[in-house]
N, C-alpha and C positions, 0 to 999 in steps of 0.2 A: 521488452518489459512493458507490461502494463500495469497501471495505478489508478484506484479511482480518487479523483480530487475532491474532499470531501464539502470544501465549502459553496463548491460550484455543482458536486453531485454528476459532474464529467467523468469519462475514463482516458485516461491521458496513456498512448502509446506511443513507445519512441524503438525505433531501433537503427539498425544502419548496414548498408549492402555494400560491397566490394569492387573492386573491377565493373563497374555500371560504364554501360554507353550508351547518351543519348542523344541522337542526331540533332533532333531538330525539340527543344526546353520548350518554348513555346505551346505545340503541338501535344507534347507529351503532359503537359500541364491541363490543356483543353480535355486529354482525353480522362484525367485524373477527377474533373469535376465534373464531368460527363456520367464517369462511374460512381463516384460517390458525391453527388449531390447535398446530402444531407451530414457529410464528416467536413470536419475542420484538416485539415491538411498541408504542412509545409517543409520543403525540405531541405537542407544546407550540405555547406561542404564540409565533410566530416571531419577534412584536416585541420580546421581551424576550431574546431567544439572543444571547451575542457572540459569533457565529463557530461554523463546523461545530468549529472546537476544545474550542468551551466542551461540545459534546455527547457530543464523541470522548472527553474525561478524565471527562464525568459516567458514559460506559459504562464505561470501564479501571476507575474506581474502586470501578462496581458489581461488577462481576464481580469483582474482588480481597474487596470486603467476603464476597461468597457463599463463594469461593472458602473462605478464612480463617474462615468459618462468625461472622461479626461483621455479617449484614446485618443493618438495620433492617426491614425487611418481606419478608414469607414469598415476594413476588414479584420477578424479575428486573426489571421492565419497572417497576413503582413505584418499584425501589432505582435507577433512571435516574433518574426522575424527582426524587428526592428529592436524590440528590448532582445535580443539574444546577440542581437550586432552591438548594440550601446547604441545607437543612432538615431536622429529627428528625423534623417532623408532617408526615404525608401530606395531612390537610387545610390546612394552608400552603403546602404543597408545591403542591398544584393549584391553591389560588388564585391563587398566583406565576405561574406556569409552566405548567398547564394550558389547555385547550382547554372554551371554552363554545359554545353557539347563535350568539354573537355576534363570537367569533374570526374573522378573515379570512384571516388567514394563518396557516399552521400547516404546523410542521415537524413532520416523521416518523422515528423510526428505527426499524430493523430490522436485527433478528442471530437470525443462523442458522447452519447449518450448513457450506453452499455459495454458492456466490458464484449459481448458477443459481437456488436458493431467495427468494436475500437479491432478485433480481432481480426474479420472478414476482412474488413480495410486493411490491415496489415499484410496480409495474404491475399490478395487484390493487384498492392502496391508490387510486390512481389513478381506475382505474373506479368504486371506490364511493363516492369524491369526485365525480363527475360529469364524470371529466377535464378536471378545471379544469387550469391552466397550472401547471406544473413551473416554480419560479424561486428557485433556489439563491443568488440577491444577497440574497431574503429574511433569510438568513442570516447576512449580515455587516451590520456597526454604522454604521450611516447615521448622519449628522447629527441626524436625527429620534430615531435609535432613544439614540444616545448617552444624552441626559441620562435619557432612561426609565429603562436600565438601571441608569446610579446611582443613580438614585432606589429602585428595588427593589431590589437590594440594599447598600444603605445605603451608599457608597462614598464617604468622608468626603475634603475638599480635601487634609487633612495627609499620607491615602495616595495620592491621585490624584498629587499634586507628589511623592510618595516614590519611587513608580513612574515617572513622567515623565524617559524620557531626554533627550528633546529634541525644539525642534518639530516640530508635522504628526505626531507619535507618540502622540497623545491617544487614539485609536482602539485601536492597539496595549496601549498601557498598561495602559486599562478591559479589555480580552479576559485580559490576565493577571492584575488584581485578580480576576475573576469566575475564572478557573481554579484562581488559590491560594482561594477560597473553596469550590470543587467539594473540593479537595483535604484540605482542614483541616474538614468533614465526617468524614471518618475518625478525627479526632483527638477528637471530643467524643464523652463517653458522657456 
C-alpha cells in the first residue's frame, strides 16, 4: 500500500514479508541505508501491529511531533517506531516492536518524497530480504495475534469492554485501544 500524506506531501508505504531470515539486524540495517539514503525507513514485527492503521497514525504522529519540533529522537524513522510502540524509550521501543534474527514477519514502512521513490524502495526492501513473499493479512489481527497484542500493550478487560461496541467487534476495538495509545504518546512529557 502506498499513500500520499497530504499535509506532509510524503508517500507513505507500508507492507509486510513472511518467513523473513535475518542473520545479522544490524548489518542488514546498514546495508538498508546504504541503499536508500534518501527514504525514511522502519521496520517491526508484524506479530504485534493492529492493522496497517495502527502504523498510518504511528507515522501522522511522528511527523506532527518533528514537525512542532517536540520529537523524541533526533530521527524520523525511530520517532515511528517509538509512537507505534506507545513508548518514551527507544530501547522499549525495539524490544516491543522491533525486529531481531528471529523475527519472521516483518512489516516495513517507507516515506518519501514520491510515490515512484516510495515504490523502488519497496521493491529494493524486497530484494535484500531474499524476496520472500509480500503478505499485507500479516498485518491485520488474527485470532492468534489478538491476545499478543493485549498482552503488550497492557490492554486491561475494563477498557477492552469500554471500547467494545458489539459482537465480532473485538478485533476492531483492540486496533483503536492500540491507536488511542499511538496518540496519547504525544501527551506525555
Amino acid at each position: 500500500m502506498i499513500k500520499r500524506l497530504e499535509e506532509s506531501g510524503k508517500f507513505l508505504g507500508i507492507t509486510a514479508f513472511k518467513e523473513v531470515q535475518i542473520r545479522d539486524v544490524e548489518e542488514f540495517f546498514q546495508a538498508i541505508n546504504r541503499e536508500l539514503p534518501n527514504i525514511t525507513v522502519q521496520f517491526f514485527n508484524a506479530d504485534y501491529l493492529a492493522g496497517w492503521e495502527h502504523i498510518y497514525f504511528a507515522v501522522l504522529n511522528a511527523l506532527t511531533a518533528f514537525k512542532n519540533k517536540v520529537n523524541i529522537s533526533n530521527k524520523l524513522a525511530v520517532e515511528i517506531l517509538l509512537y507505534a510502540s506507545a513508548q518514551r524509550q527507544i530501547r522499549k521501543a525495539i524490544e516491543l516492536l522491533g525486529i531481531t534474527s528471529k523475527t519472521k514477519n516483518v512489516a516495513v514502512v517507507v516515506l518519501s518524497d514520491s510515490q515512484k521513490e516510495a515504490e523502488i524502495a519497496l521493491e529494493k526492501i524486497s530484494e535484500m530480504l531474499g524476496a520472500v513473499k509480500r503478505d499485507n493479512e500479516l498485518l491485520e489481527i488474527t485470532d492468534e495475534k489478538f491476545w499478543k497484542i493485549r498482552k503488550l500493550f497492557n490492554v486491561t478487560d475494563e477498557e477492552f469492554e469500554a471500547e467494545l461496541e458489539g459482537e465480532g467487534l473485538e478485533k476492531q476495538a483492540l486496533k483503536d485501544l492500540i491507536i488511542e495509545r499511538v496518540a496519547l504518546l504525544a501527551t506525555q512529557r
